[in-house]
Structures are given as C-alpha cells and as structure tokens.
C-alpha positions as CSV (number, residue, x, y, z in Angstrom):
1,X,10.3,-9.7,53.4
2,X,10.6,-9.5,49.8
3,X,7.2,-10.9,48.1
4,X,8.0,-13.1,45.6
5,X,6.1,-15.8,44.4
6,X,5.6,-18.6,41.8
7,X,4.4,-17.6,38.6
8,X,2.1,-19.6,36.6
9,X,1.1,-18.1,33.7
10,X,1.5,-18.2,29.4
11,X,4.7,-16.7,27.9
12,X,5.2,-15.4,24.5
13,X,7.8,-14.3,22.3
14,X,10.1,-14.7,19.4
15,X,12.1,-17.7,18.0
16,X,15.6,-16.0,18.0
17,X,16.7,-19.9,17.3
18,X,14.2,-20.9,14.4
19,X,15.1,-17.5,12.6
20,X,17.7,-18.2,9.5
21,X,20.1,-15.0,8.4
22,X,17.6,-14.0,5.7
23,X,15.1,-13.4,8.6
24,X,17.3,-11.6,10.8
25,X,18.7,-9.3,8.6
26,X,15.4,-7.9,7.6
27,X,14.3,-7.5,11.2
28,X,17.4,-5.6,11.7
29,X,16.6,-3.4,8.7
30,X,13.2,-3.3,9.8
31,X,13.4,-2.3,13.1
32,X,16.7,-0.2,13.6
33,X,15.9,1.5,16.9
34,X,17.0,-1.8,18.7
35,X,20.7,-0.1,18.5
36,X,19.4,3.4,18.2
37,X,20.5,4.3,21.8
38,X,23.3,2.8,22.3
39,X,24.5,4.5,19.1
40,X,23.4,7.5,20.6
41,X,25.6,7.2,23.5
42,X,28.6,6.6,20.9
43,X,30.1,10.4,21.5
44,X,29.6,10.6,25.3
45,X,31.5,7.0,25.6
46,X,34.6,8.7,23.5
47,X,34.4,11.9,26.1
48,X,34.6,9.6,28.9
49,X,30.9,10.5,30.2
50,X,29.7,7.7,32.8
51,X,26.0,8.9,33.2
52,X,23.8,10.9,30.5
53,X,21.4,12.9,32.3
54,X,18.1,14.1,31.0
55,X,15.3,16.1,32.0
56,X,13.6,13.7,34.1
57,X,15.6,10.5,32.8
58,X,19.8,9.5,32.8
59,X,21.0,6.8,31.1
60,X,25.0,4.3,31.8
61,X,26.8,5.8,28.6
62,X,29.2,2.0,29.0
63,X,25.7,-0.4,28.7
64,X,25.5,0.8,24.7
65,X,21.9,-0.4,24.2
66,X,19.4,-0.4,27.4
67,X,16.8,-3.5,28.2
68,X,14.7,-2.2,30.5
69,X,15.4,-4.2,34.0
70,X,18.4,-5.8,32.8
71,X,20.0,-4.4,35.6
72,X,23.6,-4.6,33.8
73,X,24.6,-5.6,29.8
74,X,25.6,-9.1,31.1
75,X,21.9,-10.1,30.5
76,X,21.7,-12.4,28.0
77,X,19.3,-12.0,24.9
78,X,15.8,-14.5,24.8
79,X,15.1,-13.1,28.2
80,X,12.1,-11.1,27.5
81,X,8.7,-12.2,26.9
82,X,4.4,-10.7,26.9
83,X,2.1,-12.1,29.4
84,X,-0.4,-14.2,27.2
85,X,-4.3,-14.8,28.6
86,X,-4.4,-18.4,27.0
87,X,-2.1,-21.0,26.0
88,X,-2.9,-19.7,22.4
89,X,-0.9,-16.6,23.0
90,X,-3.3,-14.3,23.0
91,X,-1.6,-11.0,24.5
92,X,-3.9,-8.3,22.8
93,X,-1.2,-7.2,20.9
94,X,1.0,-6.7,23.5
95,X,4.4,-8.0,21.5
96,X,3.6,-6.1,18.8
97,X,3.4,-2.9,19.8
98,X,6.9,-3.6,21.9
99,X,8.1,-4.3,18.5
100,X,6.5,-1.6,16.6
101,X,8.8,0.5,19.5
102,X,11.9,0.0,17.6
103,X,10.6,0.8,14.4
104,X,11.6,3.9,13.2
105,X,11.7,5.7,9.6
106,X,15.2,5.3,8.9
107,X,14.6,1.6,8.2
108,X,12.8,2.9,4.7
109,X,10.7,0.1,5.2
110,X,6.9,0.1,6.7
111,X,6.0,-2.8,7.8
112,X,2.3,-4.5,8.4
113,X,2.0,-7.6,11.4
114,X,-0.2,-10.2,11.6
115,X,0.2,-12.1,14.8
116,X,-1.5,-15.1,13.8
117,X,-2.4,-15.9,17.8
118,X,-4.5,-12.9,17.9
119,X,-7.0,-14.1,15.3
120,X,-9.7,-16.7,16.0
121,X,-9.4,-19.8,14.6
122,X,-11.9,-19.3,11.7
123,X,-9.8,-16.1,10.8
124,X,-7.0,-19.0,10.5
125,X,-8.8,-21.8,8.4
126,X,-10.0,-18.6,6.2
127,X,-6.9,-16.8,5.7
128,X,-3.9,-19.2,6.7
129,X,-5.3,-22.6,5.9
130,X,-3.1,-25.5,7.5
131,X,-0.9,-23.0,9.9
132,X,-0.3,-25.0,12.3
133,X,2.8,-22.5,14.2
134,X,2.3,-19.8,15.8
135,X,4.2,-17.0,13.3
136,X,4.0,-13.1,12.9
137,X,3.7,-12.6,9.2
138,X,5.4,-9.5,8.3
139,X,4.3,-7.1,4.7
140,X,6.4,-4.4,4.4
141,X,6.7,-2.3,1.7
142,X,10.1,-0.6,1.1
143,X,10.4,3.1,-0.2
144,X,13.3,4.8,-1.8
145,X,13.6,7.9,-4.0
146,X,15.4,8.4,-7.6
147,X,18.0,11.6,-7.6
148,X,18.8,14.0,-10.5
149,X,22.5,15.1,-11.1
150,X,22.8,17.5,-7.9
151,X,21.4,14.9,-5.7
152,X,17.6,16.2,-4.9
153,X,14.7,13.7,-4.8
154,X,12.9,13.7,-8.3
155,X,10.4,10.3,-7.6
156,X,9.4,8.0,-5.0
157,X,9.6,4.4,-5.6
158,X,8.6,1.4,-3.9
159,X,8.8,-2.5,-3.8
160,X,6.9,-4.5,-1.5
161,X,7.6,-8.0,0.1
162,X,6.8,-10.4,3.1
163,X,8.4,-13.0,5.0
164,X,7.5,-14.5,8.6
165,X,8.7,-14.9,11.8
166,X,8.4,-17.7,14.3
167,X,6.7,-17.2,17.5
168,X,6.8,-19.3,21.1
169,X,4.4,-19.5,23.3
170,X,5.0,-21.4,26.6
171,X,3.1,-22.6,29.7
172,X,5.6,-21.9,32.7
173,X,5.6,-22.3,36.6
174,X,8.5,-20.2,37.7
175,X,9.1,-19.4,41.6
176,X,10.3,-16.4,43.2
177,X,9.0,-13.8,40.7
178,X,8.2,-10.0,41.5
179,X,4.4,-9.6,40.0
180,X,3.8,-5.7,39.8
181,X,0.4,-6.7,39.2
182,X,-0.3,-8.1,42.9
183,X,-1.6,-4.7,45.0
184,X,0.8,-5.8,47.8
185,X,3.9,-6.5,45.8
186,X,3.4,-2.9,44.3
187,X,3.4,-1.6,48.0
188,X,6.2,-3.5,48.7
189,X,8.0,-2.1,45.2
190,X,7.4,1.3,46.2
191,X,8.2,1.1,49.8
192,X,11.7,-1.0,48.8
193,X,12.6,1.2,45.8
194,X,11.4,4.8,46.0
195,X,13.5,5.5,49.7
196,X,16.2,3.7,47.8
197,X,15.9,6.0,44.7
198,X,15.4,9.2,46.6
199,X,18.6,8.5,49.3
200,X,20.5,7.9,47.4
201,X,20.1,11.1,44.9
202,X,21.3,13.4,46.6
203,X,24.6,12.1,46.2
204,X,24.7,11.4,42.7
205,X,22.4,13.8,41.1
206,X,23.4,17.9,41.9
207,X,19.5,19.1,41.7
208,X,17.3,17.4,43.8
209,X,13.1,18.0,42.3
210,X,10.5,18.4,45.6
211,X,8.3,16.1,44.0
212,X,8.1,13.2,46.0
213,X,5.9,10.0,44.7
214,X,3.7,8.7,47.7
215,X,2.3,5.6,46.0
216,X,3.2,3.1,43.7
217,X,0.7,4.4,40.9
218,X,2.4,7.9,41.2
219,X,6.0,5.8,40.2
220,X,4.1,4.3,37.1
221,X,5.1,7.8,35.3
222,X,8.4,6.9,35.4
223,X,8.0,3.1,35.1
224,X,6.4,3.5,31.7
225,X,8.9,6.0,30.5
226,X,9.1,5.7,27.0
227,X,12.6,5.7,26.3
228,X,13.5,2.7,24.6
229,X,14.9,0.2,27.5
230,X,14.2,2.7,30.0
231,X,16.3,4.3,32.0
232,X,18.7,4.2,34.9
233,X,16.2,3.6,37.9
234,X,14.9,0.7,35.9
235,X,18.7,-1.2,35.3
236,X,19.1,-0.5,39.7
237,X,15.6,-1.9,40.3
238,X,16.5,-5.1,38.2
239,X,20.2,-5.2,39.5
240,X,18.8,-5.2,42.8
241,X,16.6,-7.8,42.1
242,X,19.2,-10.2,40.5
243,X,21.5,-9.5,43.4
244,X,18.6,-10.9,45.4
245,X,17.7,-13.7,44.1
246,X,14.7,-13.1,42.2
247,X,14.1,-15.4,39.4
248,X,11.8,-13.0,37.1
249,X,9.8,-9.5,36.7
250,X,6.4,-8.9,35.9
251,X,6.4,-5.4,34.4
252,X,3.8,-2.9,32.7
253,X,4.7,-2.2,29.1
254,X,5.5,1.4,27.9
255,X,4.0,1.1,24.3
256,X,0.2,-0.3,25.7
257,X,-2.3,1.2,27.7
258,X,-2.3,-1.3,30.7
259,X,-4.7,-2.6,32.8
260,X,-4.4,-4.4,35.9
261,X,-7.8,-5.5,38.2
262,X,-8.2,-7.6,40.7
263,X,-12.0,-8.6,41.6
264,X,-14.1,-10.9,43.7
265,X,-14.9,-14.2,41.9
266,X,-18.2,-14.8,42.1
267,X,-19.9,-16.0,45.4
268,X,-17.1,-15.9,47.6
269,X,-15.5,-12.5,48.8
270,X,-12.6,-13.6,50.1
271,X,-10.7,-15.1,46.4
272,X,-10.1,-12.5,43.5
273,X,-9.7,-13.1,39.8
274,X,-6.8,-11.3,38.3
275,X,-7.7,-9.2,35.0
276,X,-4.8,-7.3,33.3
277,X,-3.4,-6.1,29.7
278,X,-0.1,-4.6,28.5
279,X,2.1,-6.5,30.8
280,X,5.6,-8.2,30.3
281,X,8.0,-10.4,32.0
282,X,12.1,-10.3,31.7
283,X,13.8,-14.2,33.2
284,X,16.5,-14.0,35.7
285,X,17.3,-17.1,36.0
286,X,21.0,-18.2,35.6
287,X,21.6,-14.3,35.0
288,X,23.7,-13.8,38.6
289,X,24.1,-10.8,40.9
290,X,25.1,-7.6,39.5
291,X,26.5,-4.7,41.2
292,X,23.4,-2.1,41.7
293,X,24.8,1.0,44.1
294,X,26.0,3.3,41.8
295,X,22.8,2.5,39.5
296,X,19.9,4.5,42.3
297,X,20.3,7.9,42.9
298,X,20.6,9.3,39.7
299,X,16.9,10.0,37.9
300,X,16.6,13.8,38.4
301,X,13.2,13.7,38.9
302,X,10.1,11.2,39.1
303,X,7.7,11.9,36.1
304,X,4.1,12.7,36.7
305,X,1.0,12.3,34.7
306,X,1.2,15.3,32.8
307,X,5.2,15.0,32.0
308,X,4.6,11.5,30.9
309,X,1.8,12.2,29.4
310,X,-0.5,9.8,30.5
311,X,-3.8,9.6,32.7
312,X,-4.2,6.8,35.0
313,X,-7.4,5.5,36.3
314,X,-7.7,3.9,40.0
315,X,-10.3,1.2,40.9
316,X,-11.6,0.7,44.5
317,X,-13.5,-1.5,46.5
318,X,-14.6,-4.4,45.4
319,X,-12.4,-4.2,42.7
320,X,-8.5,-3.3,43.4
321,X,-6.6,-1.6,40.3
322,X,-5.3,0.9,37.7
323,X,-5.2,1.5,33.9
324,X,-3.2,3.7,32.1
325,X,-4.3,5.9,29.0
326,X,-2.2,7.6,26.7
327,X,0.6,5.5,26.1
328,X,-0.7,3.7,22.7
329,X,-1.8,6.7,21.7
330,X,1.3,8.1,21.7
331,X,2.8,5.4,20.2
332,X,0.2,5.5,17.2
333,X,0.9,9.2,16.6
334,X,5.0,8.6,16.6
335,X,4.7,5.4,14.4
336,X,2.2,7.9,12.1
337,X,4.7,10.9,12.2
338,X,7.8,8.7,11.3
339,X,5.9,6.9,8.6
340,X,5.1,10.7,6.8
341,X,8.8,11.6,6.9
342,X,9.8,8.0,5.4
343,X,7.1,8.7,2.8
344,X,8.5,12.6,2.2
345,X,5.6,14.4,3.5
346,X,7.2,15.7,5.9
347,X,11.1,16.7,7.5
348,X,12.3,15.4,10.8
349,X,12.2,17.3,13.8
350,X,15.2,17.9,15.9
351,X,14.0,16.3,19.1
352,X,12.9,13.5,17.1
353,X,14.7,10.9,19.9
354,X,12.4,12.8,22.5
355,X,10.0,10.2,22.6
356,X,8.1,11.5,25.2
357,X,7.3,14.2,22.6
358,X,4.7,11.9,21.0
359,X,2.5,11.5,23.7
360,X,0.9,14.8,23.0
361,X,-0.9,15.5,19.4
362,X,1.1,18.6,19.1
363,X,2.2,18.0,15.7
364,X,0.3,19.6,13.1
C-alpha cells in the first residue's frame, strides 16, 4: 500500500507570473546553469546517444534540461517549491541556496540575496521600511575585462546594480503526497524503489557494482546527488509516482545540509512533533502518467557517504531521524571557486561540471 498522505504545510517560491522581461532576462544572465545540462547533452543528442552514463550517475540525452523528479520533460514549469516553518516563509535559506545551484561563473555577474522572509520583522522596518511583499532583493555586481590589440586581458572592470524578485508563499492542504520525511514512508521508498532500481539494472546497465543499499539513509547518497536536476533514478522514481497517482513529493534538497527529526511532544509518548530543514516539494497535480520502465535500471552504482561526500547522522529512540553534513559546504566552496575564476584569480579546471568534485576542499 503506497503511503500517501495529505500535506498541510507552507510553500514557497518564485513569482514566474509577477516577473516583467527586464527581470527575467537578468535571472537568466544571472544564473546560467538552469540550461547548463541540457546544453551539455547537445553533442550526444546529434550522435544519437539515448542514455549518458557516468561514474555513479546516467542522465536521458532527449529530456535537454533535468528537474529532479520530473519523471519526463512534459512537467510543466511553477511546479517546484521549499518547505517553509511559518506562513512568513521562513525556509532557512532553503530557496536560496537551490538557486545559488545554478549560478555559475560564466554569468560574469556575482550576485548578493536578501530573502526578505528570512529577516525578522525589526530587520524589515529598519532596512526595508513599508515592504509589505515578500521579494528576494538581488545586488550583483557585474565584471568584465578591457583587451589590448592581441586580445589578452589588460584591466578588470566592474558595474554594480540591483533589482528584485517576487516571492509566494502559500498555506496548502494537498492529499496523496509522498513525505520522505515520515520514518515509514522512507521504509516504504526504499523497499518500493531500491528492488525496482537494482532488477532492473542488470538489463540496462553492462557492470553491475556489489554495493547494495540496505536502508533508506544508505539511498540518501544518491538522492542528494549533486548534479543539477539529478539523475536518471530520480526522473523513474517521479515517473512512477505520477503514473500512480501521487499528487506531490516531499524531497531532501542537494545544496543544504538537511535535517529531519521526529520527537515526542511533551507529556504524551505516543504523538511526535516533526522538526526538519533543507527540504522541497515538486506538485503533480494535473501533470498525468508518464512512461517510467525504461527510466530504473540504469544508475551504475548507488553513491555512498564517502563518494558523495557527505556524513550523515542517525537519531534513535526517543527521537527518530537523520541529518546530513557536507552538502552546503560543498556548495560554499564551488560558489567560492567559480567566483575566483570570474574574478581572474584563478583558471577553470577541466572537470569543472563534476560537481561532486566540490564536496571535498581539495582545491588549493
């Protein structure tokens, strides 16, 4: 019996509608990695390449760009959201960092993000007097460089400017959701999807690994891949999920450390109090069933701790849980290394789409 329940909870994320074409052309410029991959997959599409395969990740060459548990391209944009703790939108900087994901130094332009709903409301009435919207407010400062006669970099220059962007936050009830939050809907996740994942492999992917995941916090390796929109296993899981029905996904973000605890409320040992960070949700609703076979079977090996990266934390009795460790970090030291190489200090490296790379401080 699949475990899906109503979720009543605080959504947020941003007003695609409110934004004019002035505002969307400088998030595009701003953050350029949104259509990063699926340029990448450019030269296999024209070779006639189906699957791109990796050392512990494949990608569909056809989708163009990934959004992790789409489950096929036909899901529409304005889907994807962060869990909030308060109808303020407070989401401890969960949405930014998402976005921060796509930002890369080929943009030229470094950006700095206020999300007003993470300040208190004295921050507000100090610094944004009268803001009464919920908005990021974006100052970026945009680099280029003069060039002498043969074309070599002489100067740095730079302009600054800033502009904002509208936010929504929601109050929803939505039934039939997968919460990966909920200890036994992240049995059920691993019991449904990791025999699913591992029968079917053998048929699509020629060298089978021996590592086999026995838990549902030995899959969050691979769940919080950081690959931007993830990777093959996560389009079947949310395929398979459309195709049954379910009307959302609450998922751990790759780009936060996140937390999820469950704990007895206080005198009474038999209701718990959910505490969590670093979490998102993708809507299904409307979307349709999508075709999900040919999606499982295909990741060449599930990630570990140490390939990912990461360290993860378990909590026991009375408290029910895990937290991951690493992932910002890593984030921090890409977003750090790409902003040197905008900046000239340094050259790119060639495995600079290895993102995984920047979850170690190996860079000197």
């Amino acid at each position: 019996m699949i475990p899906a329940a109503t979720f009543i909870g605080y959504l947020k994320q941003i007003d695609t509608s409110k934004l004019n074409d002035k505002q969307q052309l400088l998030l595009n410029r701003l953050f350029p990695d949104f259509m990063a991959e699926a340029k990448r997959m450019e030269p296999y599409k024209e070779l006639g390449i189906k699957y791109v395969y990796g050392k512990y990740q494949s990608w569909p060459v056809e989708w163009g760009r990934l959004k992790r548990y789409a489950g096929s391209p036909s899901l529409g944009g304005g889907r994807y959201y962060s869990l909030c703790r308060d109808p303020n939108g407070f989401d401890n900087g969960t949405l930014l960092k998402e976005l921060m994901g796509y930002w890369n130094f080929d943009s030229m332009i470094y950006p700095r993000i206020c999300d007003t709903t993470l300040l208190t409301e004295e921050e507000i009435n100090k610094d944004y007097p009268g803001l009464d919207e919920p908005l990021l407010i974006i100052g970026a400062r945009e680099y280029y460089f003069k060039t002498n006669f043969w074309g070599k970099s002489i100067s740095k220059q730079s302009k600054e400017y800033s502009f904002n962007i509208p936010l929504t936050v929601k109050a929803v009830s939505i039934d039939n959701v997968i919460d990966l939050r909920i200890p036994h809907v992240q049995e059920w996740f691993f019991k449904t999807f990791f025999p699913m994942e591992d029968e079917f492999r053998e048929g699509q992917v020629k060298t089978v690994k021996l590592y086999k995941c026995t838990s549902f916090v030995e899959m969050l390796p691979t769940l919080v891949f950081p690959g931007l929109g993830g990777s093959s296993f996560h389009q079947a899981v949310g395929a398979w999920l459309r195709s049954n029905g379910i009307n959302g996904l609450v998922f751990p973000s790759a780009r936060c450390n996140c937390v999820t605890k469950m704990f007895p409320k206080s005198g009474n040992a038999n209701e718990y109090s959910l505490s969590f960070y670093g979490w998102n949700f993708v809507d299904y609703r409307n979307s349709g069933a999508t075709d999900w076979s040919e999606l499982f079977g295909r990741l060449p090996s599930w990630m570990t701790p140490d390939t990912a990266r990461i360290s993860i934390e378990t909590f026991n009795y009375p408290d029910y849980g895990w937290q991951i460790s690493g992932a910002e970090e890593g984030e921090r030291r890409r977003v750090d290394f790409a902003y040197d190489i905008m900046t000239g200090k340094r050259e790119a490296p060639k495995d600079w789409n290895s993102r995984g790379s920047y979850r170690r401080p190996f860079y000197k």
